[in-house]
N, C-alpha and C positions, 0 to 999 in steps of 0.2 A: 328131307326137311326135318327140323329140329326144332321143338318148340318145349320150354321149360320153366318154372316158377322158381324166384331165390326168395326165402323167405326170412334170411339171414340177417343181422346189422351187427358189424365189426364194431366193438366201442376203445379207443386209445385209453392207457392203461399203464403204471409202471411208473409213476414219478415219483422222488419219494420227499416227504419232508423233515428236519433235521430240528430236533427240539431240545434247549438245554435253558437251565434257569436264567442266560442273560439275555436269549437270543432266539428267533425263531428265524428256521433257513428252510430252502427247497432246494432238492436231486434232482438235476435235470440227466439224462443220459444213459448210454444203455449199459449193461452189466461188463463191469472193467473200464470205462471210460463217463466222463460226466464233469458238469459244473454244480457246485455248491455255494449257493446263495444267503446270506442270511441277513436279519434285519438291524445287525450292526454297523453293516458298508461293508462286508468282508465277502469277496468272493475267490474259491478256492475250485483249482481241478485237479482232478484225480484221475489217471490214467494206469490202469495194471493189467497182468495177464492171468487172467484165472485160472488157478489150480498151480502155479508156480512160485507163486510169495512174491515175485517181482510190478512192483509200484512205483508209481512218482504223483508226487503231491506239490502243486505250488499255490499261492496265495498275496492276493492285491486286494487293497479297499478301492470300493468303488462305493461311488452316491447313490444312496436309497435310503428313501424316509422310515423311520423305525416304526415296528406295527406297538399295536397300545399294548402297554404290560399288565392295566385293569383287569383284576381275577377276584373274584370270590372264592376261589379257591386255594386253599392252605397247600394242596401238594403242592411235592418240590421233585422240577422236572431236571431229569440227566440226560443229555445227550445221547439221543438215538437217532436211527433212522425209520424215516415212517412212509407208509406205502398210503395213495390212495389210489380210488377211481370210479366213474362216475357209470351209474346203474341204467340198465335200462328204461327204468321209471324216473328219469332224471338226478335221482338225489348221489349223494356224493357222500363214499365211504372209507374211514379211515383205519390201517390196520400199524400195526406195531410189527417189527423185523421177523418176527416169529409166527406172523400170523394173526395173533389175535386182534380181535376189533377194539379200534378206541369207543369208550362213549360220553367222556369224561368230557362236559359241553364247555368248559374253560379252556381245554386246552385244545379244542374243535375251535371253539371263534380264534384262539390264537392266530391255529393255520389259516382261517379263512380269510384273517385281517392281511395277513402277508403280502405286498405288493408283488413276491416274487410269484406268490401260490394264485394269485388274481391272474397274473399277469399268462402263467401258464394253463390258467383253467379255460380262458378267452378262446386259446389255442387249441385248446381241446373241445370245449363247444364248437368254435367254429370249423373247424375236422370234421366233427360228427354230424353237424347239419349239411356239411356238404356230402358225406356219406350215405346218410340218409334221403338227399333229396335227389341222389343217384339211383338210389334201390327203390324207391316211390316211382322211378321213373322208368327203373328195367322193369319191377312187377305188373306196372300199367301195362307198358307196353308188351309183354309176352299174352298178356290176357286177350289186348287187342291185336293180337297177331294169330289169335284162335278165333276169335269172331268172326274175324275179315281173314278168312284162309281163303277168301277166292280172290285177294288181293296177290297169292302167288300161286296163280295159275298161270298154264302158259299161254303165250299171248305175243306172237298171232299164232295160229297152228300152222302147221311147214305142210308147203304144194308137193307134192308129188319129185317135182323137179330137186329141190333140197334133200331127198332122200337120194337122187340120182349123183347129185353133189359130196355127197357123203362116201360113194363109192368110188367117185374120181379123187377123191383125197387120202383115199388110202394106199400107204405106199410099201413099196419090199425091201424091209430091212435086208442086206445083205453085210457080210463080213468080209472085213478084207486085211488078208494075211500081215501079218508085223515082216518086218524087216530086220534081220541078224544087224543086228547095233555095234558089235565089239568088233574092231577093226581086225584086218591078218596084221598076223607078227608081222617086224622088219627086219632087218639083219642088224640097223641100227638099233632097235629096242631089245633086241637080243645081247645086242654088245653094251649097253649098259647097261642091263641087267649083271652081266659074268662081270663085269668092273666092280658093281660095288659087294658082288659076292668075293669074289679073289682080295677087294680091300680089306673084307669081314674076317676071310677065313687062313690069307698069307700074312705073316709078319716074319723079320729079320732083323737079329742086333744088326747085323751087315746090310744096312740102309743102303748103300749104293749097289747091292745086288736085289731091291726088293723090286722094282720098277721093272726088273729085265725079268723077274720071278713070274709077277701079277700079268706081265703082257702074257707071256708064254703059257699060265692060266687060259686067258681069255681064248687064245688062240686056238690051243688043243680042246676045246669044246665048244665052241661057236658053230663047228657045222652039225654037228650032232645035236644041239642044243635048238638049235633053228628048225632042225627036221622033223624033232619032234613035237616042238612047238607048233608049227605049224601043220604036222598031223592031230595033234589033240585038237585046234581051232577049227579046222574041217570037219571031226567027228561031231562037234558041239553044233557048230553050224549047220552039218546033218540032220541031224538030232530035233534043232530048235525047228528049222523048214519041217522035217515031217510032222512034228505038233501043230504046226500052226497049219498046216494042209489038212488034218485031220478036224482040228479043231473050229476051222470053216467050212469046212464039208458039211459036220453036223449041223452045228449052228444054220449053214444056211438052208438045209433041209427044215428046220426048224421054221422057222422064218418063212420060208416057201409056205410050208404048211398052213402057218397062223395069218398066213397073206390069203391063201385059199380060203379058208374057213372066214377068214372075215369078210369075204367078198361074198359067197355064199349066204352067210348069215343076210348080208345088207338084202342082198336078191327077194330072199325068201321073204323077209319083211315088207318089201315092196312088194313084191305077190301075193301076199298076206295069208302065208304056210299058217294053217291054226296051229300047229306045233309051236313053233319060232313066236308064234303071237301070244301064244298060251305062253311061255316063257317070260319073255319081257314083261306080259303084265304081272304075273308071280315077283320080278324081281323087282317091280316098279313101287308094288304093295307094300312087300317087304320091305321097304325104305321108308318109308312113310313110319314118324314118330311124332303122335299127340300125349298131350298129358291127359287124356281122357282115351278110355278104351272104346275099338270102333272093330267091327267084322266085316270082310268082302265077301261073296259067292259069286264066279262071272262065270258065263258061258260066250264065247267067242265062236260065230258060225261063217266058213268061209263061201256058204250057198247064198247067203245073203246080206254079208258084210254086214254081219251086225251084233253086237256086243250087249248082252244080258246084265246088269248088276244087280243084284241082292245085298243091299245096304245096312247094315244092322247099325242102327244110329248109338250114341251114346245115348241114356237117358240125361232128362232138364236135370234131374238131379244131379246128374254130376258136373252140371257147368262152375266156373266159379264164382262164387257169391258173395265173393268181396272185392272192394276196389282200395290201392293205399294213401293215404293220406296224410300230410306234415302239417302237424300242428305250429302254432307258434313258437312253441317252447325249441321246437324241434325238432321234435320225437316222433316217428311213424304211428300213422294210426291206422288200423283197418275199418272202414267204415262199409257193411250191409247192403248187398242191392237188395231196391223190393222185389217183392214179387212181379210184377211188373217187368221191372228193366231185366230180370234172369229168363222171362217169360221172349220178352223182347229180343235178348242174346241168344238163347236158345234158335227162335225162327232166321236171323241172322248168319247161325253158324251152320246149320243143316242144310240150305238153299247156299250158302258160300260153299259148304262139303260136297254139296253135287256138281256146281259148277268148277272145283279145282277137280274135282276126279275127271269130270268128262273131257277139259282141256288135255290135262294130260295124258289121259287114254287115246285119244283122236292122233295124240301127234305119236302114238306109237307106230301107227303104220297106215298110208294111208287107201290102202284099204278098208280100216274102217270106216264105214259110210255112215250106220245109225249106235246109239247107244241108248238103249233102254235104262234106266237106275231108279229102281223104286226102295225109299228107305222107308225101316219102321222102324219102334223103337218098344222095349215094353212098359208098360201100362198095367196100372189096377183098374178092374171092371166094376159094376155097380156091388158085385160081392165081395171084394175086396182081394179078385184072385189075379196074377200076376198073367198075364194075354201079351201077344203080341199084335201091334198096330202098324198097319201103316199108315206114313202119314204123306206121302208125297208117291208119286210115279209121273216120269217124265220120258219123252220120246224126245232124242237130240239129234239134229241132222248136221251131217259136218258140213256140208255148204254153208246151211242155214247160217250154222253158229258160228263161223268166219265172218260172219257179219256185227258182233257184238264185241264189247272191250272189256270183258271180266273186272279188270283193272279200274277200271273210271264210272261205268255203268253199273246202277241196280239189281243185285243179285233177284230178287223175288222177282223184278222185270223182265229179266231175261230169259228164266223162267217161264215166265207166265206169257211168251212170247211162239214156244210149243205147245205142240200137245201133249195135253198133259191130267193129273188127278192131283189133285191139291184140296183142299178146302180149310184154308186158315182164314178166322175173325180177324177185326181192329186189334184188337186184344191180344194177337200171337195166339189165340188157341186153336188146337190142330184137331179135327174129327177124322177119325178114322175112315180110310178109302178103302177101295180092290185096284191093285194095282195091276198093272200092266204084265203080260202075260207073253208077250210074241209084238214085233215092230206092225204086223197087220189089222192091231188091233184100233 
């Protein structure tokens, strides 16, 4: 399991606007290719290959109402190209081909009058709000997929018999040798081979002795040409059989082998070997990836089919404590949980944490019968010194818990449905317990 926060937002970018004393236009397009619009009726494209000087430019009026020439201001603009794009704080920045920023507000309302530069900005808000109401909605939902981690637990846990199934489904690769593909010589393929070498290699001004020349070629090496042909074809063909007898040999000793070992393995799980048990769960742990740090200690006993966890919880401090938000405007916002609701998520996600462990540990093998899992977390004491707490110990019975839907059903319920050390307020807050020690207790 994979669980991750994007905290990112891609903003569109790269349009450029073209400004001269008659006319204000926009760059729509990406580098070497585009249309230029401007507020005369002139629309113009330009197509090139960059870095080779090869271009084509063509140009049509097309209808569009001209933006207002109204300026206070005495400069006098030449024909550039001009870059904007719009900030994460919504506003909208204008640069010049070199870089620099415009801030010259005459010829800022120029652009912004432009029905072309409106018409492309529309496009570009509405891009970004849809971007944004994307990422507002993976960042929720990854948050919510750490709360409710007992929503991928496994469910139902596997009988006994589904392990037994497991080992009727495994099956023994075997190898099975290739077959020599290349045909044997003919005597026919032999003899048009010496045809068109006798074509190649006889010629005669004396054309009517060439024909009695080239047969007599073919003739005097056709049988010698055939035997050895047809001895190098046996050698190869030799050759290829004993690779590929050798090469199935292995392989299927191979295969023999990892057909043993995985039947073996299955057994031993079923038996519930603490070796093979202690394994799986090491490799089960080690898969497991939270964006909040978390520690196991298990002890697995096969005298009493019962499974120890030592839980070392994240601390509430590190849950997340923000949720994201779309403004109007439609710009992401991160808006604060209270203390409260982190208070709240916290007890949420530590009672989901023990109910997705213990599902998935039970279906490791079913031999495990009980699972002990007591977490703590640490804690500042009344002196301010950093202690470890526990805050939950639970006794899980795999009968029992066959009876519950992780999935659809209340985690503190199901819970609280054991025996078990808990003692949490209305409030989510956790006092400290002595947890569980041995399944007799």
């Amino acid at each position: 399991m994979s669980i991750r926060f994007r905290k990112s937002i891609k903003i569109c970018k790269g349009l450029r606007v073209n400004i001269n004393k008659n006319s204000v236009g926009l760059s729509v397009g990406p580098r070497g290719l585009g249309y230029t619009f401007n507020s005369k009726g002139k629309k113009t494209f330009h197509a090139g290959i960059p870095g080779t000087g090869l271009s084509y430019v063509a140009s049509n009026n097309v209808s569009s109402q001209p933006s207002s020439q109204t300026s206070n201001s005495n400069a006098k603009y030449v024909e550039t190209k001009i870059d904007f794009r719009l900030e994460d704080d919504g506003k909208w920045r204008f640069f010049y081909e070199d870089g620099s920023e415009i801030f010259d507000p005459a010829l800022i309302n120029k652009i912004k009058r432009n029905p072309s530069f409106i018409e492309q900005k529309n496009k570009i808000l509405n891009n970004r709000n849809e971007k944004v109401s994307q990422e507002v909605e993976d960042f929720n939902s990854e948050i919510e997929k750490l709360i409710h981690i007992d929503k991928m637990s496994a469910y139902p846990l596997l009988e006994e018999q589904d392990y037994e199934n497991v080992i009727e489904q495994i099956k023994l690769e075997t190898y099975t040798e290739s077959e020599y593909k290349i045909p044997a010589p003919t005597i026919e393929n032999i003899t048009q081979a010496l045809i068109k070498e006798a074509e190649s290699n006889i010629n005669d001004i004396k054309f009517w002795n060439l024909k009695k020349r080239r047969n007599e070629y073919v003739q005097s090496k056709i049988n010698d040409r055939f035997e050895d042909t047809m001895k190098d074809w046996k050698v190869n063909k030799e050759e290829f059989e004993k690779n590929e007898k050798e090469k199935a040999s292995t392989l299927n000793k191979e295969f023999s082998q990892k057909y043993e070992e995985a039947i073996a393995h299955s057994k031993k799980i079923i038996s519930g070997d603490e070796e093979i048990i202690n394994e799986e769960i090491e490799a089960f742990l080690s898969d497991i990836e939270l964006p909040i740090e978390f520690n196991v200690n298990y002890s697995y006993s096969k005298s009493n089919n019962s499974l120890l966890i030592d839980l070392d919880l994240p601390e509430i401090e590190d849950m997340p404590s923000e949720t994201a938000t779309q403004l109007a405007s439609g710009m992401k916002k991160m808006k604060p949980k209270t203390k409260q609701e982190i208070k709240d998520d916290y007890k949420q996600f530590v009672f989901g944490f023990a109910i997705f462990l213990t599902s998935h540990l039970f279906n490791i093998s079913p031999k495990i019968y009980n699972i002990v899992i007591s977490g703590y977390t640490q804690r500042r004491d009344k002196n301010s010194e950093i202690k470890d707490d526990y805050i939950y110990s639970i006794i899980f019975e795999r009968e029992k818990f066959k009876k519950y839907n992780p999935l659809e059903e209340n985690t503190v319920y199901i819970c609280n449905c054991f025996k078990n050390r808990f003692n949490v307020d209305i409030y989510s807050n956790f006092k400290a317990i002595e947890p569980y020690t041995s399944i007799e207790e």
